[in-house]
C-alpha positions in Angstrom: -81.7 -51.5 -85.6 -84.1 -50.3 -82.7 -82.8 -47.9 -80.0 -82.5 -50.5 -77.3 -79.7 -52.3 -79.8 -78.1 -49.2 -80.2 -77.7 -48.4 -76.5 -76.7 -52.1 -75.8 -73.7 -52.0 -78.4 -72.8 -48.6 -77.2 -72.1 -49.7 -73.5 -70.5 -53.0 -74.7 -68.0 -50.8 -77.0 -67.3 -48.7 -73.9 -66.8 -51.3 -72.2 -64.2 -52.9 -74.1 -62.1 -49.7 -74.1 -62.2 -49.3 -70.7 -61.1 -53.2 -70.2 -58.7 -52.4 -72.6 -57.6 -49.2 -71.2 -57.2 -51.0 -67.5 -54.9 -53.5 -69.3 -52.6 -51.4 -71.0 -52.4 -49.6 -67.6 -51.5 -52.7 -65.7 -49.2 -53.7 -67.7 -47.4 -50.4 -67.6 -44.5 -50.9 -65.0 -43.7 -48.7 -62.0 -41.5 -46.3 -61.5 -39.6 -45.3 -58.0 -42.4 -42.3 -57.8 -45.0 -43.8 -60.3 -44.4 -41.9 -63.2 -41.0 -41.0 -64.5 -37.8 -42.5 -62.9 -36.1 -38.9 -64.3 -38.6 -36.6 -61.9 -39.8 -37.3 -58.1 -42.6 -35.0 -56.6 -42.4 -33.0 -53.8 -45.5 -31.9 -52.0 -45.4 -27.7 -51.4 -45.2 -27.0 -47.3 -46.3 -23.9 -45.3 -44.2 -21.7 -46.3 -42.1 -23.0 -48.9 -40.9 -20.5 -51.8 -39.5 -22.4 -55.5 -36.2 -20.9 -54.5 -36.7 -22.9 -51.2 -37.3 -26.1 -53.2 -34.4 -25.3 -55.3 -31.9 -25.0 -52.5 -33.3 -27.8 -51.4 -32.5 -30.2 -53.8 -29.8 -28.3 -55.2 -31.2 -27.6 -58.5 -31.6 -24.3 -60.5 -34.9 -22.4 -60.0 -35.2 -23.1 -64.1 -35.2 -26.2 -63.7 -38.8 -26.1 -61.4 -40.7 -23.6 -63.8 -39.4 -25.4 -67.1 -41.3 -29.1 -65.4 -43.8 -26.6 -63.9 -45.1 -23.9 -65.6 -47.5 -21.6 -63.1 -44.9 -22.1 -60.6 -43.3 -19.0 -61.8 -46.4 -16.6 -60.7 -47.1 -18.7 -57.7 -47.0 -22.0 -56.0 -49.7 -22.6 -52.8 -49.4 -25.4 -49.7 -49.9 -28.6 -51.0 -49.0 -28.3 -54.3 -47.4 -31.5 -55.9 -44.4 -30.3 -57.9 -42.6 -31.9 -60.6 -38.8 -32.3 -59.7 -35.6 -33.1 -61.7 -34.1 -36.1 -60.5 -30.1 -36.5 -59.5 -29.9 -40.0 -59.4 -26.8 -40.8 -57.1 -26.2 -44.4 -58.4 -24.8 -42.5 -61.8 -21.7 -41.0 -59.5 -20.9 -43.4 -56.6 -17.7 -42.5 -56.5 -17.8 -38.7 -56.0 -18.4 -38.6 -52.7 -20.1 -34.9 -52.7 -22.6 -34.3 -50.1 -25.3 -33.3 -52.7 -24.8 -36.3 -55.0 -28.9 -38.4 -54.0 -32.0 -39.7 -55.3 -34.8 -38.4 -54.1 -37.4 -40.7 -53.0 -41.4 -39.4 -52.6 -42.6 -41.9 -50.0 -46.1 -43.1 -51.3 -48.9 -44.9 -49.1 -47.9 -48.1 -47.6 -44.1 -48.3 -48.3 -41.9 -49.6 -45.7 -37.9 -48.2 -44.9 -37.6 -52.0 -45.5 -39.6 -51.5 -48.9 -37.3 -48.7 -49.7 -33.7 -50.3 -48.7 -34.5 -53.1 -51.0 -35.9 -51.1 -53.9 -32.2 -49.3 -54.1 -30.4 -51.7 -52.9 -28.9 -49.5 -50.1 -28.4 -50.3 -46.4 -31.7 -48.6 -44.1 -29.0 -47.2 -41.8 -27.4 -45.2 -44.8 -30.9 -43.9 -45.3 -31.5 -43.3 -42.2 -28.3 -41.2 -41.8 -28.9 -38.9 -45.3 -32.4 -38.1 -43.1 -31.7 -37.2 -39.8 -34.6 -36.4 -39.3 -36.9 -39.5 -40.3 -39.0 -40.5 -38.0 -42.7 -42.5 -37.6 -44.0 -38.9 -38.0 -42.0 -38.1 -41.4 -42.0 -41.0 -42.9 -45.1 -40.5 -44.9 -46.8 -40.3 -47.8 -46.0 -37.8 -49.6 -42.8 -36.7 -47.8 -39.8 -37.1 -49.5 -35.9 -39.0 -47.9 -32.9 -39.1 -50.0 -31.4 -41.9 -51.0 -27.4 -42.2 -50.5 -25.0 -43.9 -53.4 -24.0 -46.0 -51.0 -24.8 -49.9 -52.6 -25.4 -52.8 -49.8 -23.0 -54.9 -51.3 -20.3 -52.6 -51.0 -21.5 -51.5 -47.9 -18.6 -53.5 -44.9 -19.1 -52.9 -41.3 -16.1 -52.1 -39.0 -16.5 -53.1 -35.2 -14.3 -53.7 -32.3 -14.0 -57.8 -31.7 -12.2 -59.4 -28.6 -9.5 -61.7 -30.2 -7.1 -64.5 -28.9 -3.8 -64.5 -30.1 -0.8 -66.3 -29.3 2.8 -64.6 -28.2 6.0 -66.0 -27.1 6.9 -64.8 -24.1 10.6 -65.1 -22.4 10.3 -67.0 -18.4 11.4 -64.8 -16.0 13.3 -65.4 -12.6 11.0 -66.4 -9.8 8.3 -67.0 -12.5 5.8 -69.6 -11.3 3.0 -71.2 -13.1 0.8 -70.2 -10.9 1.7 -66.3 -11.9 2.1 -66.8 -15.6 -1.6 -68.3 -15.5 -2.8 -65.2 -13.5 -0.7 -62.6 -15.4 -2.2 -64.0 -19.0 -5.5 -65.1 -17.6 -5.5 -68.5 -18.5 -5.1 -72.3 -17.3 -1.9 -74.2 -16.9 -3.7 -76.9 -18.8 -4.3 -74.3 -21.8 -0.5 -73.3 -21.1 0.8 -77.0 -21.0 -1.0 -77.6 -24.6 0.9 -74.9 -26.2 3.8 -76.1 -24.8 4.0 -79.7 -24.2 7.8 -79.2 -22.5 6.1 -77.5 -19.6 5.5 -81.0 -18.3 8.8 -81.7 -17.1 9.1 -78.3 -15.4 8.8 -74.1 -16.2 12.4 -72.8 -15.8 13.7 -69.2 -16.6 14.8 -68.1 -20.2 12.4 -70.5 -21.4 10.7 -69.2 -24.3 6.9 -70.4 -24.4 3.8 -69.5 -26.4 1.4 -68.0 -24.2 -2.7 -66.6 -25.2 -3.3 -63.1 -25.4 -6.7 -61.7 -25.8 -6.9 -58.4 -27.8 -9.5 -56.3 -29.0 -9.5 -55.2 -32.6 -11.2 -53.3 -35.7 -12.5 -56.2 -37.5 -14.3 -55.6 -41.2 -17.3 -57.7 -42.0 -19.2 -57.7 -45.1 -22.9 -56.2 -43.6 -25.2 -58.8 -43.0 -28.9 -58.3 -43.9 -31.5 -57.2 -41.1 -34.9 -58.4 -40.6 -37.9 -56.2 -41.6 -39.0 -55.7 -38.2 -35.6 -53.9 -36.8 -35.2 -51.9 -39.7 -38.5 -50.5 -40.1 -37.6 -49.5 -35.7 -34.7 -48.0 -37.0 -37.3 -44.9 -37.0 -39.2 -45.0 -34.2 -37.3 -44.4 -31.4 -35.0 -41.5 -29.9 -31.4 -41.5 -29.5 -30.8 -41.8 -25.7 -29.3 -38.5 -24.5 -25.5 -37.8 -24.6 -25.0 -36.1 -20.9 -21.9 -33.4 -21.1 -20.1 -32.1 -18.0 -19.0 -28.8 -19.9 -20.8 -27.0 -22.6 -18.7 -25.9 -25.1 -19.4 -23.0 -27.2 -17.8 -21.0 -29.8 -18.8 -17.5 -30.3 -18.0 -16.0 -34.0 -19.1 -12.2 -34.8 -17.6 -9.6 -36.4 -16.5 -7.6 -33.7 -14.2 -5.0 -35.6 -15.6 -3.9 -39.0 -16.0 -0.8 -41.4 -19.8 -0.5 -40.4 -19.4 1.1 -37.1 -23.3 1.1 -36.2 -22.9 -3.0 -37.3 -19.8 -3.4 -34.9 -22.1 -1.2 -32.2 -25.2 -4.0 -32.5 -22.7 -7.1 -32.8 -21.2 -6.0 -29.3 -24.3 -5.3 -27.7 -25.8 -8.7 -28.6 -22.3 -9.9 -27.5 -23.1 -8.4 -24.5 -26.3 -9.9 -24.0 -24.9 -13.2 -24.4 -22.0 -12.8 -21.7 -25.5 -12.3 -19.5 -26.5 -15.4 -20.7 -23.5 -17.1 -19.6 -23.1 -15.4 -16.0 -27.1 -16.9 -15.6 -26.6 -20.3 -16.6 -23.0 -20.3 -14.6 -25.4 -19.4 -11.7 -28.0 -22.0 -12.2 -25.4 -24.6 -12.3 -24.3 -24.6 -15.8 -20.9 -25.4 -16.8 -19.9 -23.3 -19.9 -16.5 -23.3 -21.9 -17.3 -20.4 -24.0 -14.5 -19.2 -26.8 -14.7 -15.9 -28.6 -13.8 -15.4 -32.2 -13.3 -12.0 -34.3 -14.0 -13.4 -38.1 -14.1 -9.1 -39.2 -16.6 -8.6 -42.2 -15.0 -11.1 -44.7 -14.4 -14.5 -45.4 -10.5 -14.2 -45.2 -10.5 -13.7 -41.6 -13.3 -16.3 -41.1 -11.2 -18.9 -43.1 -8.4 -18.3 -40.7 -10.1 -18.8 -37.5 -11.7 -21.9 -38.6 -8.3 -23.2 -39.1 -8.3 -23.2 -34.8 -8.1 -26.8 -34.1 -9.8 -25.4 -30.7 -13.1 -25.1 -32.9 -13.5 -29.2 -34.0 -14.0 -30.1 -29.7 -16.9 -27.4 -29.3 -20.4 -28.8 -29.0 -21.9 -25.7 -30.6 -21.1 -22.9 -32.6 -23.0 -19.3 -33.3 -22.1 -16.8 -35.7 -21.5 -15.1 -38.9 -23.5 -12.2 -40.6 -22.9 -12.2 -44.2 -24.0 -15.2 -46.6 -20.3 -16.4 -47.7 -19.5 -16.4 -43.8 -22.6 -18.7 -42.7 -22.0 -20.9 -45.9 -18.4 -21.6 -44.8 -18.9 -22.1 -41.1 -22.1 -24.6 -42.2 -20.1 -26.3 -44.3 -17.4 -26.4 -41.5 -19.8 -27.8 -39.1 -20.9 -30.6 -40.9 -17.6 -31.8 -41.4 -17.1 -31.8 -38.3 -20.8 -32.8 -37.3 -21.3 -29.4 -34.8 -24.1 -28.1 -34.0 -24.4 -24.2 -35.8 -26.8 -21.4 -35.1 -27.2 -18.7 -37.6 -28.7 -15.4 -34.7 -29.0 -12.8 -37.6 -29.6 -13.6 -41.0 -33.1 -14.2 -42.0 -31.8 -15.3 -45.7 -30.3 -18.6 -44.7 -32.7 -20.7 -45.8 -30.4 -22.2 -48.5 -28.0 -23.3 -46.4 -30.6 -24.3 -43.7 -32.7 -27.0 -46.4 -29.5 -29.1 -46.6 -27.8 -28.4 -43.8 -29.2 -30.9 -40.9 -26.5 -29.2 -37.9 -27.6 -25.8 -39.0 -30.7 -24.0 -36.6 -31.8 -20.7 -37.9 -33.0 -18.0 -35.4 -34.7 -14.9 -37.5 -37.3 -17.0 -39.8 -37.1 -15.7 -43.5 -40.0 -13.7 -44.7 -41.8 -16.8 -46.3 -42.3 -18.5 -43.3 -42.8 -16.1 -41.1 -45.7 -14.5 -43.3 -47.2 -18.2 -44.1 -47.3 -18.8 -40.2 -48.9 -15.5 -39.5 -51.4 -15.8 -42.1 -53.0 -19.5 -40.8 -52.9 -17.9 -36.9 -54.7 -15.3 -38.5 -57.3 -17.3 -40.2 -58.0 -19.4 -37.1 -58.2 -15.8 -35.0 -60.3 -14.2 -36.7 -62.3 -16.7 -38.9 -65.6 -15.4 -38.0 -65.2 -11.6 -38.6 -65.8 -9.3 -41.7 -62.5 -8.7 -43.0 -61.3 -5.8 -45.1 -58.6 -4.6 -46.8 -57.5 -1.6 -47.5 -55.1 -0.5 -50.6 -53.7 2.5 -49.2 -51.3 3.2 -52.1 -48.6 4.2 -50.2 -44.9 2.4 -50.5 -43.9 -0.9 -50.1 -47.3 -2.9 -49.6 -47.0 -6.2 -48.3 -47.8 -8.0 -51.2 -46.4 -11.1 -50.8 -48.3 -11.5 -47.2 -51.6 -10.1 -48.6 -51.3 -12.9 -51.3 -50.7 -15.9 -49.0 -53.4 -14.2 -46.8 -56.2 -13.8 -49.2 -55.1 -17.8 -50.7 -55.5 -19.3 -46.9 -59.1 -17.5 -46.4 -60.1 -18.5 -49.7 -58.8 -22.2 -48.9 -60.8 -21.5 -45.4 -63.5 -19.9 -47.3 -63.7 -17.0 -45.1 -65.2 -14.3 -47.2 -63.3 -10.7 -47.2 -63.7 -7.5 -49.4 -61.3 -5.0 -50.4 -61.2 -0.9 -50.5 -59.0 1.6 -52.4 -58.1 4.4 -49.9 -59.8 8.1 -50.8 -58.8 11.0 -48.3 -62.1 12.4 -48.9 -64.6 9.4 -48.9 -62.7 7.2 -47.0 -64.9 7.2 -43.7 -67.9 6.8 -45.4 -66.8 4.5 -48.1 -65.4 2.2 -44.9 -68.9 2.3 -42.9 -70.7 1.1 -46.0 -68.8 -2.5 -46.0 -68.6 -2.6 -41.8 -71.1 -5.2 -40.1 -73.0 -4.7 -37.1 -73.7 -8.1 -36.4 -70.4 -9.6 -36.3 -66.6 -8.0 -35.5 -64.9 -6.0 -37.9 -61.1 -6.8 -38.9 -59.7 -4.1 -41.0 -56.1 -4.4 -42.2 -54.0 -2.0 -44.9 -51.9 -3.5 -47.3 -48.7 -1.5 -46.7 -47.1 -2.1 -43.2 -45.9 1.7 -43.4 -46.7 4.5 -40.6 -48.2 6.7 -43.6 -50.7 4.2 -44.4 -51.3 3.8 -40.6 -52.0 7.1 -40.4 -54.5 7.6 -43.3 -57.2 5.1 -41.1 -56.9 4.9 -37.7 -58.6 8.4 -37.2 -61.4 7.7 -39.3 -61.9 4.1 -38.2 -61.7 5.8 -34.7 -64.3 8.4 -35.6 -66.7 5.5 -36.8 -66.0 3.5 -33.6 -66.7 6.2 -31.5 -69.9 7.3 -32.7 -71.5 3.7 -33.3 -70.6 1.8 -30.8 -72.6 -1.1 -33.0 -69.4 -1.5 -35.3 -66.7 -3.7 -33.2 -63.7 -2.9 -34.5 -60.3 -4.2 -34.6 -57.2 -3.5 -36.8 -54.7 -5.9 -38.0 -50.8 -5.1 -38.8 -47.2 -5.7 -38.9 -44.1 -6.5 -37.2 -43.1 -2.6 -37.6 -45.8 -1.1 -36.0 -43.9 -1.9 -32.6 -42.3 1.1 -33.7 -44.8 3.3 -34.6 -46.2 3.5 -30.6 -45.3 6.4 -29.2 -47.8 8.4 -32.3 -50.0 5.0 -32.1 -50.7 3.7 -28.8 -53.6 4.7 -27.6 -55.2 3.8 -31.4 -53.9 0.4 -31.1 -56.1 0.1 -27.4 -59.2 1.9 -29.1 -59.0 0.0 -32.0 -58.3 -2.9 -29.9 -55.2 -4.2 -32.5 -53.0 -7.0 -33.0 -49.8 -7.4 -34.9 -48.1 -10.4 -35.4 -44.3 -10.4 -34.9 -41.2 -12.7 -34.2 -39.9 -10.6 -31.4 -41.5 -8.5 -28.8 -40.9 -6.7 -25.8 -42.8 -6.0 -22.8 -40.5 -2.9 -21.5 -43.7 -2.9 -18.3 -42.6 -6.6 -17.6 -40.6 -7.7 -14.2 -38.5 -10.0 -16.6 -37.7 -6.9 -19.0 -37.2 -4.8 -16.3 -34.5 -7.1 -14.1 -32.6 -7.8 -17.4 -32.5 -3.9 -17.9 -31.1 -3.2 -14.7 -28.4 -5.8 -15.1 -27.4 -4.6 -18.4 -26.4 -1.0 -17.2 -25.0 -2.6 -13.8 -22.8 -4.4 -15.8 -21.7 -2.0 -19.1 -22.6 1.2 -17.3 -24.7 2.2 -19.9 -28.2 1.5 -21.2 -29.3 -0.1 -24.5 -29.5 0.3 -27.7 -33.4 1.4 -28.8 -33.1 -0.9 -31.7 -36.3 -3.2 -32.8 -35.3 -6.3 -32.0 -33.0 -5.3 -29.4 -29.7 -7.1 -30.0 -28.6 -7.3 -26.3 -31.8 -9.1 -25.8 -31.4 -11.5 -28.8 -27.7 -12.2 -27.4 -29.5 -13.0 -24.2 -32.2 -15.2 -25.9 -30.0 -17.1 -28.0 -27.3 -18.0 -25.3 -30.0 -19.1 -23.1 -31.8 -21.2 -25.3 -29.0 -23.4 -26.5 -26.5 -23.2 -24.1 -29.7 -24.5 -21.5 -31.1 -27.0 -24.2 -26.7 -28.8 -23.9 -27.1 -28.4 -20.3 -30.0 -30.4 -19.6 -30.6 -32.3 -23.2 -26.9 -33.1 -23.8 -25.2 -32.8 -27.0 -27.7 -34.6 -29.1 -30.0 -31.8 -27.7 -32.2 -32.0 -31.4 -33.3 -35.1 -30.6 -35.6 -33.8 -27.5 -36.1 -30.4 -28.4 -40.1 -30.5 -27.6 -39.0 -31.3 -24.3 -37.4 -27.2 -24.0 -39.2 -24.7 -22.1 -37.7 -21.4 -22.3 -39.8 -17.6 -21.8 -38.0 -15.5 -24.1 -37.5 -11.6 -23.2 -37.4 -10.7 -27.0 -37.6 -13.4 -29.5 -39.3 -16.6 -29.3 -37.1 -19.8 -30.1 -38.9 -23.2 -31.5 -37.1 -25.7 -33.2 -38.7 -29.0 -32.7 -39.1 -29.8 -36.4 -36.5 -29.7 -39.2 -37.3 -28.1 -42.3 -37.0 -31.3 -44.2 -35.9 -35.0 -43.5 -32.2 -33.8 -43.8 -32.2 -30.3 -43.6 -31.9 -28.4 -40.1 -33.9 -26.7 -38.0 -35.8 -23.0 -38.6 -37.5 -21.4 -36.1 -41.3 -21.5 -36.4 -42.0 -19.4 -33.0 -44.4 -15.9 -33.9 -46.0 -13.8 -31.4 -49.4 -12.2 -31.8 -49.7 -9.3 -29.8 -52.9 -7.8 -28.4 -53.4 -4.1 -27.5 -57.0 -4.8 -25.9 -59.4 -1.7 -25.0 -59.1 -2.2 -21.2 -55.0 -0.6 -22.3 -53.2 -4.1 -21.1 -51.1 -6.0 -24.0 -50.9 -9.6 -24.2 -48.5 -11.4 -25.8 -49.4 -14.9 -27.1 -47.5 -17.5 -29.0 
């Protein structure tokens, strides 16, 4: 057998296989997410952490690293993780909250697609998602789908109905008055009652029409494709409200004193928020609620039948106390913002009337590391190991992944008190900026290189220098300062105040005109997140009415402290976090700039 035989008989066998492989393939039916009808996928967001993804879908963090073994080191954006599924189907009749199939949308599906698939109405799926739109249905994304079947799915709605009542002839009665007191015809009159003809008299007793409205139950009818595939591309129109009204929760009177001191000053700061809204033409109902530092006393004031009428409530410190007030408000379908805790996000993934104010760590690091890589995606970036405590290792980590991803080339350098100046100059470039940034956010580690990176800028003025750093470091200015303008730094940070600012200045003043006293030199400044908060919401009812999530990119508001963005939820039915992060310059002509 010659080689060209061989070769022939080779590529037919291969062929064959392959032919046969396609056909064993095809005939392999699909599942809801192509693979296993007993796991969904779920694509890995900015952000996200497993425990995240586990509150999410309400599943144990086990559950994720058993289906997905390197998960447990580290999972990076746009990961596709394997999920457990809950199918809802298997407990129709439990009626718990949590009880859905997930659904990853894949390329080309429809709502329409998907209503038929599970047999489930598109306006029950469109109502487990709240926030579904043209934008988030995509592929990739993932809706839950309710228990809910279509079949057993009836429609209530309020019909006009004719019915027919006897009614007694009174004195004076007329035909002419009976047909305009029952709004009808004396020739509709006469057919109900032929005796009419010879002549209405009173005491007579006739059958008269009497049109009614009334709940009527339908079976649902099904929609055409077109209108339920629009069931996601438009806004709800906005709900107007004359009155705002807001519940306040905090624990005013508690064991921690220097708690209770910062929960009354950011009280304080709200009260402000109020008196300038009141001024701009804001009508506010605003009711105050002491819930101590417990969930005995919280239980009991959400008993106040006061708190179901209020368009939106804020409040509660600990964990068990946001849990129970989230779990009130969606009951009750309130609008809830959690102002302190930055370890909400459980309650915030399933929650879709929950808006969380201080972003959890995850986030916040995630967001500042992609600015970053944008910023400073043409400069020679170092990092230094500093050894001292409490090195942000979780930020350095998403950092190095996103200029890896960006492939933006960096080095690293162990700190040496001895060599560290000239150990630095040997990795610094002269043709491009410098970015040099420590891996512990601490002052100690702040301290061991600004001199010498100051040293090296002053004497070359080749090397252009700039330094990198934390939220913290606001704190470390009056030793700092005038290092962060040589050195021409930036930090990122959720909250920042310019004290030089007119805005910062005229809230000041206000503050100790109205509490005879001056704040609190906390970082962030409670009086000033009071402030924020209250203006933010109460302003977004005031002029986007009490749907105001549904036309939250249309909110402009200039924060004194903390910057508030909400415009996207943190899944299709979870609520909203807030994705707002300064950074903050400190530029060598000594002005700051604050930039979102």
């Amino acid at each position: 057998m010659n080689r060209y035989t061989i070769h022939l008989l080779t590529f037919l066998f291969s062929l064959s296989i392959t032919f046969v492989f396609a056909q064993e393939n095809r005939s392999q039916p699909l599942t809801n997410n192509g693979e296993d009808e007993n796991i969904f996928h779920h694509t890995v967001e900015r952000g996200q952490t497993v425990y995240a993804i586990s509150a999410m879908y309400n599943i144990d963090k086990e559950e994720i690293y058993r289906l997905n073994p390197t998960s447990r080191d580290y999972i990076k954006v746009g990961e596709i993780l394997k999920i457990p599924q809950k199918h809802a189907s298997d407990h129709p009749a439990t009626g718990t909250e949590d009880l859905h199939t997930y659904h990853t949308i894949r390329a080309g599906e429809t709502l329409y697609g998907i209503s038929k698939q599970y047999n489930v109405q598109a306006e029950a799926i469109t109502k487990a998602n709240p926030g579904l739109t043209s934008l988030t249905f995509s592929a990739g994304k993932t809706i839950r789908i309710p228990a809910t079947l279509i079949e057993s799915l009836p429609t209530r709605a309020l019909q006009k109905v004719t019915k027919e009542i006897e009614y007694k002839v009174k004195k004076k009665e007329t035909m002419y008055r009976l047909c305009k007191k029952f709004n009808t015809t004396s020739s509709e009159l006469i057919k109900l009652n032929p005796g009419l003809k010879s002549g209405l008299q009173a005491g007579m007793i006739i059958k008269v029409p009497m049109e009614t409205e009334e709940t009527v139950t339908t079976q649902a009818h099904e929609a055409n494709e077109f209108d339920i595939n629009a069931l996601i591309k438009y806004r709800k129109e906005m709900q107007r409200v004359d009155v705002a009204k807001i519940a306040l929760l905090l624990p005013f009177q508690t064991s921690d004193t220097k708690n209770s001191a910062r929960i009354v000053e950011y009280y304080e700061g709200f009260l402000l928020a109020v008196d300038s809204l009141k001024k701009m033409g804001c009508s506010i109902d605003l009711s105050v609620f002491d819930i101590g530092d417990g969930i005995q006393k919280t239980q009991e004031v959400l008993k106040n039948e006061r708190l179901t009428d209020v368009h939106l409530m804020i409040g509660g410190v600990t964990n068990e106390q946001i849990e129970m007030i989230a779990n009130f408000a969606r009951k009750h379908e309130i609008k809830y913002v959690i102002p302190l805790s930055s370890k909400s996000d459980r309650v915030t993934s399933g929650n879709a009337y929950v808006f969380q104010v201080n972003t959890p760590q995850s986030y916040l690091y995630s967001f500042a590391t992609m600015r970053a890589c944008t910023l400073f995606a043409n400069y020679n970036v170092i990092l230094v190991n500093t050894g001292d405590k409490e090195p942000k290792m979780e930020f350095i980590r998403t950092f190095k992944a996103d200029m890896n991803q960006k492939n933006i080339p960096f080095r690293e350098i162990n700190y040496n008190e001895r060599t560290f100046r000239n150990d630095i100059a040997g990795m610094l470039s002269t043709t491009k900026p410098n970015l040099v940034m420590p891996l512990s956010g601490s002052l100690e580690a702040l301290v061991k290189i600004k001199g010498p990176l100051r040293t090296l800028a002053d004497k070359n003025h080749a090397y252009q220098l700039t330094l990198f750093g934390y939220p913290e470091w606001q704190t470390y200015t009056n030793e700092c300062i005038e290092d962060f303008f040589a050195l021409n730094t930036y930090i990122y940070t959720p909250f920042y105040v310019n004290s030089l600012s007119s805005q910062t200045q005229s809230f000041s003043a206000k503050y100790r005109y109205w509490y005879k006293k001056n704040m609190s030199q906390t970082y962030p400044r409670y009086a000033m997140l009071g402030f924020d908060t209250g203006m933010y919401f109460m302003s977004s009812i005031c002029k986007l009415g009490a749907n105001f999530e549904e036309h939250l990119r249309q909110m402009q508001y200039n924060s004194l402290q903390t910057g508030l963005r909400f415009d996207t939820r943190t899944n299709n039915w979870g609520g909203f976090m807030n994705t707002n992060l300064y950074f903050v310059h400190y530029n060598k002509d000594l002005s700051i700039v604050r930039t979102e």
